[in-house]
Steps between C-alpha positions, in 0.01 A plus 500: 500500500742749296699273239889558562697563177877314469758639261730208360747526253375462137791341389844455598675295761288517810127427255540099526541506845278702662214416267652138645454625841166655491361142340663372761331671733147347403399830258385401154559698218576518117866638437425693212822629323326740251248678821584726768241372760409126615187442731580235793151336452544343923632743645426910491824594289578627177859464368658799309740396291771754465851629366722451842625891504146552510398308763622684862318825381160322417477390873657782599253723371209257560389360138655149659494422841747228547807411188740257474806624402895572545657663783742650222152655334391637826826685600579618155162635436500696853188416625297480845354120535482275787730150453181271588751105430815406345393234261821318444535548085626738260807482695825702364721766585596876353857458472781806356722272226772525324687423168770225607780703395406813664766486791210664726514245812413812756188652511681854560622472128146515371538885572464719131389139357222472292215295605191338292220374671155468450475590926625852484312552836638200692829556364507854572426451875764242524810742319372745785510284758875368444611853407539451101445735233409328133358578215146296518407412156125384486397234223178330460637152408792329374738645756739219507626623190575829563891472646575337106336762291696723704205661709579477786814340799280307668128377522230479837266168365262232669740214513348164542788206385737733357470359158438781332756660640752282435400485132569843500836519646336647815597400856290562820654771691285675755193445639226719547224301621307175481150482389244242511059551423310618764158539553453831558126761627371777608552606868057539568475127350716347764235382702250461219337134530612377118805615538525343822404190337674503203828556697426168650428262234880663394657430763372154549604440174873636556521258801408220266769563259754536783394180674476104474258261628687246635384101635716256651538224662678511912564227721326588858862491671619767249183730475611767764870564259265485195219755595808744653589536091150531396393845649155494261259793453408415921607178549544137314197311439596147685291197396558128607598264245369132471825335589609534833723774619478661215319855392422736212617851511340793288641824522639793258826620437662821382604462095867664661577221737312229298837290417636526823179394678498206310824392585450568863200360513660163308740511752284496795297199377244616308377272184277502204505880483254619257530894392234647289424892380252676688248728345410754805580575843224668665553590914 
């Protein structure tokens, strides 16, 4: 069986979590900072470990088959990859900011600006599409200080917080896109067996992380209210308690509506609720 190759980032922002993931996912493997490869010794995989930019044109061109790595990466490097799962991290956003005292509040008044941005491809699709004409200024790094060395009117930046921004007398003023990692492949591999696989040992560990495991106790009279708030993964699990009248409920709930199930649930009767983390999902 041919041994797929992953390209990860090497280091940076997204490395922590999706070496996280793929351990997650059951694969074992050293994380060795100083290598470029890592055998999975249970699984037929070899992780690449990569600079980001890099990344989309390895799998592009075949020397990877699947990468994890930034939307922002992929559309700023132009290439032809399938999106194979959003996987929930590295999220930010490419925003257009500006110093605080500009007086630019329209985006019209960008036009004959000057632009830095370490995106010159992004940002240049996005002038064209809203009918601006600036003066894109590309920098490697640092671009948040560009506007106060006098480089530049405005930047185009991956925003997180805004901290950095702030610090630098920047304000968010536009955005161009939001950007979180994706797995990403080759169209041939799509129904390839491990990649098959692999896809679903991800995904069963993204439902974890979105979901609680949930017990509790219901009185009989109340169980029909109960279970109507407690959709599950199919159904609640109902089992009959000891005392009289009285049963234990185990079900999951969404991470998004966790507070207000509990309330509603507290509401309806329930007791004794007991919410714990759950590792995988599998359907």
């Amino acid at each position: 069986m041919k041994t797929l190759k992953i390209a990860i980032q090497k280091s940076g922002r997204l490395n922590e979590k999706s070496v996280e993931l793929l351990k997650n996912c059951g694969l074992s493997f050293e994380n060795y900072k100083s290598s470029l490869i890592s055998p999975v010794s249970n699984f037929p995989l070899e992780i690449l470990f990569l600079r980001d930019d890099d990344i989309p044109e390895y799998v592009q061109d075949g020397i990877a088959d699947l990468g994890i790595v930034g939307e922002n990466v992929i559309q700023e490097t132009q290439v032809s990859v399938n999106y194979l799962q959003r996987l929930g991290f590295g999220k930010c956003s490419l925003k257009i900011a500006v110093p605080n005292n500009s007086g630019i509040d329209d985006i019209s008044q960008l036009n004959g600006k000057s632009i830095a941005t370490s995106y010159p491809a992004i940002l240049s699709k996005f002038l064209t599409q809203h009918e601006i004409q600036a003066d894109i200024r590309t920098i490697s790094g640092s671009v948040e200080i560009s506007p106060g060395l006098g480089l530049s009117d405005a930047i185009c930046d991956l925003v997180s917080t805004g901290g950095t921004l702030k610090s630098n007398g920047l304000k968010p003023f536009a955005d161009v896109m939001s950007s979180e990692a994706v797995l990403i492949g080759r169209d041939e591999l799509s129904a390839n067996d491990l990649v098959i696989e692999l896809i679903q040992r991800i995904q069963s560990v993204l439902r974890a992380k979105e979901t609680k495991y949930v017990v509790l106790n219901a009185p009989k009279d109340q169980l029909a209210q109960i279970i109507a708030l407690l959709p599950g993964v199919k159904s609640p699990s109902v089992v009959p308690l000891a005392e009289a009248g009285w049963v234990a409920v185990h079900t999951v709930i969404p991470e998004r509506d966790f507070w207000d199930r509990i309330s509603q649930l507290k509401q309806a009767g329930a007791q004794g609720i007991v919410v714990m983390p759950i590792e995988k999902i599998i359907l």
